[in-house]
C-alpha positions in Angstrom: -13.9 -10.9 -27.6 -10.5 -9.6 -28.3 -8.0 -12.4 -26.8 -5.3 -11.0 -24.4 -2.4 -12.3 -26.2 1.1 -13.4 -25.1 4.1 -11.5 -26.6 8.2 -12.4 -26.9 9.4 -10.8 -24.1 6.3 -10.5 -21.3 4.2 -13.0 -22.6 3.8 -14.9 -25.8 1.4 -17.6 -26.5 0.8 -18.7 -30.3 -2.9 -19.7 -29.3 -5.9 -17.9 -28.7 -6.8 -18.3 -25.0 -9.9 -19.4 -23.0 -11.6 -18.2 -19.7 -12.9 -19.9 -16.8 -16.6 -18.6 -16.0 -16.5 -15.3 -13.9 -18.2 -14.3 -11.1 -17.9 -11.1 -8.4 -16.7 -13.8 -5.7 -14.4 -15.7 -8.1 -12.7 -13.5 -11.2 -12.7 -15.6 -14.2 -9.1 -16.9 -15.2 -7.2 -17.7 -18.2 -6.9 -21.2 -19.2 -3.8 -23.0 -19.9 -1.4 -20.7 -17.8 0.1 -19.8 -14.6 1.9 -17.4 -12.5 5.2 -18.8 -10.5 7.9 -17.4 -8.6 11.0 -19.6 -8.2 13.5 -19.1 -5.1 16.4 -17.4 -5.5 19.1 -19.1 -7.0 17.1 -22.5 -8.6 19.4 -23.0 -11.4 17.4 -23.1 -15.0 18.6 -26.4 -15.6 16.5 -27.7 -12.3 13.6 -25.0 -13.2 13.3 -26.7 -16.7 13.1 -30.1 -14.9 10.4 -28.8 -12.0 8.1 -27.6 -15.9 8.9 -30.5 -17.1 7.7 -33.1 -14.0 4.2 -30.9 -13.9 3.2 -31.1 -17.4 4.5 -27.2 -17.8 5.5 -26.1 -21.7 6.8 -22.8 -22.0 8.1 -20.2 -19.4 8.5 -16.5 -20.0 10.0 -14.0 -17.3 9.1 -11.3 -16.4 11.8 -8.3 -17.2 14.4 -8.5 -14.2 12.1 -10.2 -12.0 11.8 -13.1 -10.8 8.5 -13.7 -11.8 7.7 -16.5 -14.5 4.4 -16.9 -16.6 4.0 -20.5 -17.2 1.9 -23.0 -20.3 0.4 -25.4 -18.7 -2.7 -28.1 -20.0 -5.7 -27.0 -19.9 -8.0 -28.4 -17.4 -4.8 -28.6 -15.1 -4.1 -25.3 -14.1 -5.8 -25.7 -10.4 -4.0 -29.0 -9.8 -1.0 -28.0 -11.1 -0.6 -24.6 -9.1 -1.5 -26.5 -5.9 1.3 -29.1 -6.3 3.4 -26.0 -7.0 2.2 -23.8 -4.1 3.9 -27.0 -2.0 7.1 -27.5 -3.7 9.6 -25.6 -1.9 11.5 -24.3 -5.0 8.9 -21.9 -5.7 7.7 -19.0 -3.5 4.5 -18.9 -5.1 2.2 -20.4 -7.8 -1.5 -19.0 -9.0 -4.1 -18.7 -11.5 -3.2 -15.9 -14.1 -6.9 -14.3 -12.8 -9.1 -11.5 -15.1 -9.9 -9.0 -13.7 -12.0 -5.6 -14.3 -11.5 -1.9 -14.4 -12.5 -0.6 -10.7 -14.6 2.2 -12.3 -18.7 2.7 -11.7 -19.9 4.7 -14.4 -18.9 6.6 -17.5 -16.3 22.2 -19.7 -13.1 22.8 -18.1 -13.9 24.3 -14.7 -11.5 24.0 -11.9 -14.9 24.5 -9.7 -15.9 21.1 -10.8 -13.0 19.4 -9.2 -14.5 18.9 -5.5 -11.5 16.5 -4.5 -8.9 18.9 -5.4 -10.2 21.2 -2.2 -11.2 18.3 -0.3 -7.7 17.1 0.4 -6.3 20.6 0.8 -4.7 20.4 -3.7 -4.3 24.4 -3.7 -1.9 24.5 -0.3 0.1 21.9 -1.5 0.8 23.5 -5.0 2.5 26.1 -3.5 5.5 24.1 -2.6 5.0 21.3 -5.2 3.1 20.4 -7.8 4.9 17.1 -8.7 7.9 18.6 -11.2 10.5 15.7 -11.7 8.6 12.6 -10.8 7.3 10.1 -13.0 3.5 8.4 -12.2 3.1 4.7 -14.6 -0.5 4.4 -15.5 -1.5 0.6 -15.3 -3.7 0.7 -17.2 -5.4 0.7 -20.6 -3.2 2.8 -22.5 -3.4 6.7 -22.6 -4.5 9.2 -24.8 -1.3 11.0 -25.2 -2.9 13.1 -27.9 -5.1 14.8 -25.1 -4.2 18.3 -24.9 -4.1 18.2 -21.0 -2.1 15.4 -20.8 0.6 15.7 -24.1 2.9 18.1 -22.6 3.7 15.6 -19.6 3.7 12.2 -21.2 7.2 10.5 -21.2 7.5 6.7 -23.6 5.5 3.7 -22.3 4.9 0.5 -22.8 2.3 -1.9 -24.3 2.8 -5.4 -21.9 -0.7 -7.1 -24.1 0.9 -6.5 -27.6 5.4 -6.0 -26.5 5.4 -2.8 -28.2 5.5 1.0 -27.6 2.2 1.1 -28.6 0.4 2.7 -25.2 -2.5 4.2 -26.5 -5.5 3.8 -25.2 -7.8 1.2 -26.0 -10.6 1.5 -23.1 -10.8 5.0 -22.5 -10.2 4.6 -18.2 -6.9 4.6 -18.7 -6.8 8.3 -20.0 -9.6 9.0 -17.4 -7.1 7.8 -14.3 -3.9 9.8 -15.6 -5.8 13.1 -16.2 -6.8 12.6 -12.4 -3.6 11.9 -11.5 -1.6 14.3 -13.9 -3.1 16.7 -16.0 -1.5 19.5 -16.7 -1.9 23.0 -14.7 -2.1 26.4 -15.5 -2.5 26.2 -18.8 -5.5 27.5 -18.9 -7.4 24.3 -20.7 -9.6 21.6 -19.3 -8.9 20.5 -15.7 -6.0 20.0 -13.4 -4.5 16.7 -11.9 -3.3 16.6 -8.2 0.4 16.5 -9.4 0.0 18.8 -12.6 3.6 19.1 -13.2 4.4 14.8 -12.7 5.2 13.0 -16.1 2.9 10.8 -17.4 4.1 6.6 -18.2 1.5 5.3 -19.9 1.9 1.2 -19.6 -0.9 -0.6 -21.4 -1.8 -3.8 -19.6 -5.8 -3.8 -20.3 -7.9 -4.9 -23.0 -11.2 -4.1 -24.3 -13.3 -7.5 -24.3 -16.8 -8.7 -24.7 -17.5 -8.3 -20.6 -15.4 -4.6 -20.3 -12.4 -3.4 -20.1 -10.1 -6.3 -18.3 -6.3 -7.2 -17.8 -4.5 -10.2 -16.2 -2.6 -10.7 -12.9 0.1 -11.4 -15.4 0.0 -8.2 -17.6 0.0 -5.7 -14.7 2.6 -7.8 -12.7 4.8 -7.2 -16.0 3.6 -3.6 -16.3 4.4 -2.6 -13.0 7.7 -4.3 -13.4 8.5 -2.8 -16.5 7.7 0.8 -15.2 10.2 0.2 -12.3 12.9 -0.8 -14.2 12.3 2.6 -16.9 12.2 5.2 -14.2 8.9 5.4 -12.6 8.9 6.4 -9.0 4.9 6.3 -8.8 3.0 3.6 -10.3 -0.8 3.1 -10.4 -2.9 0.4 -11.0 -6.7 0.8 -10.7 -7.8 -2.8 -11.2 -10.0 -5.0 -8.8 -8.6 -7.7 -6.5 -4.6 -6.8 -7.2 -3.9 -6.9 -3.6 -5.0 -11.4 -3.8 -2.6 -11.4 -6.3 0.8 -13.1 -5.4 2.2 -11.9 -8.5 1.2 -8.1 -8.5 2.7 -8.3 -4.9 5.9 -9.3 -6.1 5.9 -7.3 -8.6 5.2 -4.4 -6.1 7.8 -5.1 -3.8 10.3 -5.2 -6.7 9.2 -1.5 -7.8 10.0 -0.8 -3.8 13.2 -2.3 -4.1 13.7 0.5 -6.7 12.7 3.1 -4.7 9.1 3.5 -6.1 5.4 3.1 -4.6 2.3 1.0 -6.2 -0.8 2.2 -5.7 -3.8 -0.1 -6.0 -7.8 0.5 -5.8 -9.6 -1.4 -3.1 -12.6 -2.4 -5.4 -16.1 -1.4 -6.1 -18.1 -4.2 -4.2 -19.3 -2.7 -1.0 -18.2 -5.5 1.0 -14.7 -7.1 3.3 -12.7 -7.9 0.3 -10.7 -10.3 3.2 -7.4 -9.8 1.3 -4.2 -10.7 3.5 -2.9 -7.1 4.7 0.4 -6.2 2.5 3.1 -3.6 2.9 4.2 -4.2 -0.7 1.4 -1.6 -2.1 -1.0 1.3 -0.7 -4.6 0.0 -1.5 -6.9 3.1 -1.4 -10.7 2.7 -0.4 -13.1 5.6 -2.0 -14.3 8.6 0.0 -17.7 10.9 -1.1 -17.7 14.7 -0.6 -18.7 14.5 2.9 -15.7 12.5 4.0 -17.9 9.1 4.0 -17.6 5.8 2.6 -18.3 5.6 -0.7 -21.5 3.4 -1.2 -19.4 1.4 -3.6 -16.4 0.8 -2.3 -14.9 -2.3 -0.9 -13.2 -2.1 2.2 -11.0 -4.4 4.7 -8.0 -5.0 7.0 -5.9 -4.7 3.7 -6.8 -1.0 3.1 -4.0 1.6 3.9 -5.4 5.0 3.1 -9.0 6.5 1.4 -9.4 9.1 -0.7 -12.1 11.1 -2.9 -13.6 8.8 -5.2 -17.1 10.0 -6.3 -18.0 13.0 -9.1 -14.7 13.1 -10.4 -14.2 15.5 -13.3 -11.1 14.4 -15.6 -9.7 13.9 -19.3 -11.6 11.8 -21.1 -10.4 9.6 -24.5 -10.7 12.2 -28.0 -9.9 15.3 -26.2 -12.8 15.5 -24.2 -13.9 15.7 -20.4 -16.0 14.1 -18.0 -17.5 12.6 -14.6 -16.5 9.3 -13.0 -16.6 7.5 -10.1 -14.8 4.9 -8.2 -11.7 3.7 -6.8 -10.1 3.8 -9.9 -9.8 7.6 -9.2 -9.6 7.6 -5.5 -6.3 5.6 -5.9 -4.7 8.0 -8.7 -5.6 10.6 -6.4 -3.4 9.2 -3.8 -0.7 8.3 -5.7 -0.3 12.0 -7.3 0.4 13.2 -3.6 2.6 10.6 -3.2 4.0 12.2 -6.0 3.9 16.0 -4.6 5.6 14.5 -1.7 8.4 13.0 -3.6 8.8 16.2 -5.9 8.8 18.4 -2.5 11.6 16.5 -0.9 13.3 13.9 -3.1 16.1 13.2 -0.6 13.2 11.2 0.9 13.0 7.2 0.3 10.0 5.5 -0.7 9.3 4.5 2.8 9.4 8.0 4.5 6.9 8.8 2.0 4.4 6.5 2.3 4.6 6.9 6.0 4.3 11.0 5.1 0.9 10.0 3.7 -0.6 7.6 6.5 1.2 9.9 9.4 -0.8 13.0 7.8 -3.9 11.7 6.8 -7.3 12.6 7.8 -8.3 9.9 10.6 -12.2 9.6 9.6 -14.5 6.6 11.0 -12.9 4.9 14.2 -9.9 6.4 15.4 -6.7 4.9 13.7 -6.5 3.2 11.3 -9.6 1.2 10.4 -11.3 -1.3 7.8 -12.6 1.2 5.7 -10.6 4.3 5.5 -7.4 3.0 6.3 -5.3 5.8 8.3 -7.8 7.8 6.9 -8.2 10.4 4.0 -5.2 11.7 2.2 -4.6 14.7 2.9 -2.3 17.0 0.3 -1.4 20.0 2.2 -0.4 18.5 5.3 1.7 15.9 3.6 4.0 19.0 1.2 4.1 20.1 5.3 5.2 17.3 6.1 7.7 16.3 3.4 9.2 20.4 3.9 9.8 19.7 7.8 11.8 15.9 7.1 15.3 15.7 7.5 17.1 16.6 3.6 19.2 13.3 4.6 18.5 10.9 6.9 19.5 10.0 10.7 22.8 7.9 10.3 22.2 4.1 10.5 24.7 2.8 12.3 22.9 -0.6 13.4 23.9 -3.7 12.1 20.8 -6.1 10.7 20.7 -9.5 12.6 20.9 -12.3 10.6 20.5 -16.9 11.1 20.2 -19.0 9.3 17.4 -21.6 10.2 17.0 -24.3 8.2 19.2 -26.4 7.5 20.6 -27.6 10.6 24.1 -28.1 11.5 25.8 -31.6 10.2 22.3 -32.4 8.5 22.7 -34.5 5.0 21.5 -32.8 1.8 21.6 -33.5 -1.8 19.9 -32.5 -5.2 18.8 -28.9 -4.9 18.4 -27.8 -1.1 16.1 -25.3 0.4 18.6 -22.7 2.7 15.9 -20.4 4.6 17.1 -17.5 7.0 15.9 -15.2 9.3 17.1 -11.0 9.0 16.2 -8.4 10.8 17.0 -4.5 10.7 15.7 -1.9 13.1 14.7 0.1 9.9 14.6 -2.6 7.2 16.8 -5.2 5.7 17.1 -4.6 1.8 19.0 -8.2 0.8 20.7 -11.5 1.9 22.8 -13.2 0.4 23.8 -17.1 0.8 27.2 -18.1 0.6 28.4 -21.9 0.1 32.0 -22.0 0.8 32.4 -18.4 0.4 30.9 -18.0 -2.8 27.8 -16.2 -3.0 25.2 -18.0 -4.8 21.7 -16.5 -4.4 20.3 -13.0 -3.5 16.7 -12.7 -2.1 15.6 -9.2 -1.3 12.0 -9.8 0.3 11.4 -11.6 3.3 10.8 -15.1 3.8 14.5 -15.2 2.9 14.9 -18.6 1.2 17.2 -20.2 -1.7 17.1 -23.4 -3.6 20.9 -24.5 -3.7 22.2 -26.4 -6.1 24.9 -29.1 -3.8 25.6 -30.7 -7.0 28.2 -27.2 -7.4 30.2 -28.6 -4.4 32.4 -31.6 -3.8 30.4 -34.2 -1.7 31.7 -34.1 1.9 31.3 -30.7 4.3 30.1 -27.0 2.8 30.1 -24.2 4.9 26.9 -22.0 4.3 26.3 -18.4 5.8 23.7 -16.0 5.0 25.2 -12.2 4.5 21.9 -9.7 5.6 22.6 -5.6 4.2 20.7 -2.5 5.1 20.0 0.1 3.1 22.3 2.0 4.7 25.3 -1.0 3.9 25.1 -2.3 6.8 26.4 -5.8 7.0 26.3 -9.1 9.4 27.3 -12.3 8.9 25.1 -15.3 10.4 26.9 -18.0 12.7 28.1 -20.5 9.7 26.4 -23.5 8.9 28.2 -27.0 8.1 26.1 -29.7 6.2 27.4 -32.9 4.6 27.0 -32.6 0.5 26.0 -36.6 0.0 25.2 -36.4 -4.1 25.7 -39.6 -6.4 28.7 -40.0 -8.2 29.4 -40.6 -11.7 31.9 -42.3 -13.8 33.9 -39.3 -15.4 35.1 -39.6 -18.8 38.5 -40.5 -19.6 38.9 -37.5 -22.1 36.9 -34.1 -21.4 36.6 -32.0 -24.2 33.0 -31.0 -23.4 33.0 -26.9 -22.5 30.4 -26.4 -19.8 27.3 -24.8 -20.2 26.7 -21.0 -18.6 24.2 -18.9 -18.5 23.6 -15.4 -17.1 19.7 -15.8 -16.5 19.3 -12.4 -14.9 19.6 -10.0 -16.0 17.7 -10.3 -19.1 18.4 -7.7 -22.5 16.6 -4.4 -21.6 16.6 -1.5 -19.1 18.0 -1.7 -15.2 18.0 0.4 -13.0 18.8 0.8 -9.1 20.0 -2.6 -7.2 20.1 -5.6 -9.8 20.8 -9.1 -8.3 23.1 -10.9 -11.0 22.5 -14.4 -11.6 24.8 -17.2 -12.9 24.2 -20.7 -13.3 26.7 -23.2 -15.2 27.0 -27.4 -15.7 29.1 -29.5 -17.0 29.2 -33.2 -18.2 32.2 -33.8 -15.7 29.8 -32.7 -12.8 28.8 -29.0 -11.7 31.8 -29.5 -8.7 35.0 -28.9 -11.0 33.1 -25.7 -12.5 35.2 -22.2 -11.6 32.9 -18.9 -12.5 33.9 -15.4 -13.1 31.7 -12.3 -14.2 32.6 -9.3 -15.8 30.7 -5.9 -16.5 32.0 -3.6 -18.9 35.3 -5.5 -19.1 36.1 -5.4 -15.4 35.8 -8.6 -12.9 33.6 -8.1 -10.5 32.8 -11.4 -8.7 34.2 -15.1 -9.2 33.3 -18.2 -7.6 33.3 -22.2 -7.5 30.1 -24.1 -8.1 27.2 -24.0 -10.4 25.6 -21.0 -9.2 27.0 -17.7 -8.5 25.3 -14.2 -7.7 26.0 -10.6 -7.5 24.4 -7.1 -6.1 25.0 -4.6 -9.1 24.8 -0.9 -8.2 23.6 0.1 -11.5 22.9 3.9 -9.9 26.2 5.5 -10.8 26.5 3.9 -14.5 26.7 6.2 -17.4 23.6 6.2 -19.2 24.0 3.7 -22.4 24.4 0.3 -22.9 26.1 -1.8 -20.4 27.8 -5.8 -21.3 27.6 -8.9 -18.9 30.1 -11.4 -19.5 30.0 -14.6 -17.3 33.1 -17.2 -18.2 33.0 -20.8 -17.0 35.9 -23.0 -16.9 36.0 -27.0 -16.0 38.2 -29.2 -14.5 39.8 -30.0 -17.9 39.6 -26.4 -18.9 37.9 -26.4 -21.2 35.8 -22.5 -21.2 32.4 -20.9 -22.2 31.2 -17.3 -22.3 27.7 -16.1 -21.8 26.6 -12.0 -22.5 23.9 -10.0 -22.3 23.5 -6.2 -22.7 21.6 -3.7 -20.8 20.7 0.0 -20.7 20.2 2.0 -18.5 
């Protein structure tokens, strides 16, 4: 078996790794790791104490996420993950899970391609044919040698080995993009639904002794990485993604760029019983009569269905051939997510995907249902669809609500507190922010809105919390504030601090950003974290300051020049004595 390996940036591990026994009901998972999410704002300092308290060795983030992949003993990784899953500093903690390709089985004629009419391909062509967007591949790598698919692949990524290196090492990887992308009229081979999309091929699978496989914790960083390098589309054909905690995160973060994930439902005939999730389309497999696939798994999670059976695509070598399962069906989606996004682009993320379940084919039970979704997707009327929309959209003039609930007023906290709120917007609330005596230290974007505060930033006595809520329109309210009583043990200072304190800018980290990037700070000091004053520069310029040991900001990275970008955070103490922290970025 060739070990999935961990690398410098996504994963890194120096040892080969071990799997748990797998099974259909239970996907085999990889020993000695896990899969956390911290709340927004836990300082690294108190993150480095929460791995050490649980046995936890290394950590390794995620790109700009917020996601962490954890070393843990082996033999404790389901103990460990439960005790996590109830400590409130973390928003979740599971199993890094295997799990398999959701394909069945293993002469260019356009005839051949029965989906393409099925979901109306040829209509939609005529006012798009997916020019300007680019679709990631989550997959096994890409042939980008293929001569349908080398004119519209752009640079990808390799998340298994932290290289460029994105061919493809399975061959399903090269069979999903050709579905999704191949190219059109060029007189070769066979057409993808969105012939004129680019191509990202991001390597997260590898070929092993029981198939073609990738972890919770490769695709989570794949997915992640594509967001932050330009993808608007991303699709990910593996079984079980929409259990996984981490995959969902990392699909909500490629939303908060502006991007869709598309997921396969699985190949097992049977209620998968996944949780219903809004942070990616999961796509159930239709045959050429506009049935259920007799392989596909279905449930409440499933949002649309599409063909899935007999599909003729690229193939690894140059070649061409017929496949089956949801593997396809989802690619096939996501390319007329892509037409629709090419036919309008003033259009968000979310008008699109409601675009797609608005105009779908209702088949089985009349809306939406448990195994077609909102039904088939249907090309044709989607373009329509996306043509007729609004080129900008109805002025949001409403104000989000925002409260914080927890916790109460005059209540006693020390250590690191957990600040949750409740937001609201009538069309959706993109950020809040908490603020501890007017400083902003944490930024959540995705609801339940929660922050692990660091009181050992503030002077013991009263702090003044209140939680900031934006729309994407930039929108703003202000919850009713919030007075608690900081209660921390003192210590003896020293009579002569010459000590510097110690900052660090832990996100972002050194590599791409794009869209809305939430700016973290964190600094201590021997003398206490209460005497610390922050400021943070970009480019030379200040841009936020702030007292305390955390401080956050919302960077607009849109309008930068393309390039490399600096991040300078200075801490001062009450002595003032002064540290710097930096990072670049491109975008």
């Amino acid at each position: 078996m060739k070990n999935l390996r961990n690398t410098a940036l996504i994963f890194a591990a120096a040892t080969p790794l071990a799997f748990a026994a797998p099974n259909q009901a239970d996907p085999q998972f990889i020993a000695g790791r896990l899969i956390v999410e911290t709340q927004a704002g836990l300082t690294a300092d108190e993150f480095a104490k929460e791995m050490k308290v649980h046995g936890a060795g290394k950590a390794r983030k995620l790109g700009q996420s917020n996601i962490h992949v954890i070393d843990v003993p082996h033999g404790s990784e389901k103990a460990i993950a439960n005790k996590l899953k109830h400590n409130p500093h973390f928003k979740f903690a599971e199993l890094d899970q295997v799990v398999e390709i959701a394909a069945t089985s293993n002469d260019p004629y356009f005839g051949s391609e029965w989906h393409l009419s099925k979901i109306g391909a040829g209509t939609a062509w005529d006012k798009s044919q997916g020019a300007g967007v680019i679709i990631a591949i989550i997959d096994s790598g890409v042939d980008s040698s293929h001569p349908d698919l080398v004119g519209n692949i752009v640079p990808g990524y390799n998340t298994i080995d932290n290289n460029t290196n994105s061919a493809d090492v399975c061959g399903h990887g090269t069979q999903v993009a050709g579905t999704a992308a191949a190219a059109m009229n060029n007189a070769i081979g066979v057409a993808g639904v969105a012939g004129k999309a680019k191509i990202m091929p991001v390597r997260t699978g590898s070929l092993t002794a029981s198939g073609c496989q990738g972890s919770y914790s490769a695709i989570a960083a794949g997915i992640t990485w594509a967001a932050d390098h330009g993808a608007r589309i991303a699709n990910a054909s593996y079984a079980y993604l929409p259990s996984s905690a981490a995959v969902i995160s990392a699909s909500n973060y490629m939303k908060s760029k502006g991007g869709l994930v598309f997921v396969g439902a699985g190949n097992y005939n049977r209620d998968e019983g996944f949780t219903p999730t809004d942070s990616m389309i999961a796509v159930s497999a239709t045959d050429t009569v506009d049935g259920k696939a007799s392989f596909s798994s279905y449930g409440s999670f499933v949002q649309l269905s599409a063909p899935g059976t007999n599909i003729y695509t690229t193939t690894r070598g140059g070649g061409y051939g017929m496949n089956a399962g949801t593997s396809f069906s989802s690619p096939v989606a996501a390319a007329v997510g892509a037409l629709v996004m090419a036919a309008n682009p003033s259009l968000t993320n979310t008008q699109v995907q409601n675009i797609l379940f608005t105009t779908a084919t209702d088949l089985g039970a009349a809306g939406r249902d448990i195994y077609f979704g909102y039904g088939r997707v249907n090309a044709a009327a989607a373009v329509a669809a996306a043509g007729t929309a609004p080129t900008a959209p109805v002025a949001d003039t409403t104000r989000p609500t925002v409260a914080i609930s927890s916790p109460g007023a005059s209540s006693t906290v020390s250590g690191t507190a957990t600040v949750t709120a409740n937001a609201s917007d009538n069309v959706g609330v993109t950020r809040v922010e908490l603020k501890v005596n007017s400083t902003v230290v944490a930024t959540d974007t995705v609801a339940p809105y929660s922050f692990a505060w660091d009181t050992k930033g503030v002077v013991n006595g009263m702090s003044t919390l209140t939680a900031v809520a934006y729309d994407a329109a930039g929108n703003v309210a202000s919850s009713t504030p919030v007075s608690v009583n900081v209660a921390n043990a003192t210590n003896v200072q020293p009579t002569a601090d010459t000590a510097a304190p110690v900052v660090r800018i832990t996100n972002p980290v050194a590599g791409s950003v794009r869209g809305s990037v939430a700016v973290a700070v964190n600094a201590s000091d021997n003398s206490g974290s209460a005497g610390i004053s922050m400021s943070l520069y970009i480019d030379g310029g200040l841009v936020a300051s702030g007292a305390g040991s955390s401080l956050s900001y919302n960077w607009n990275t849109n309008k930068l020049a393309r390039g490399n970008h600096t991040l300078q955070a200075v801490a001062r103490d009450k002595a003032g004595n002064t540290s710097t922290s930096s990072v670049t970025v491109s975008r």
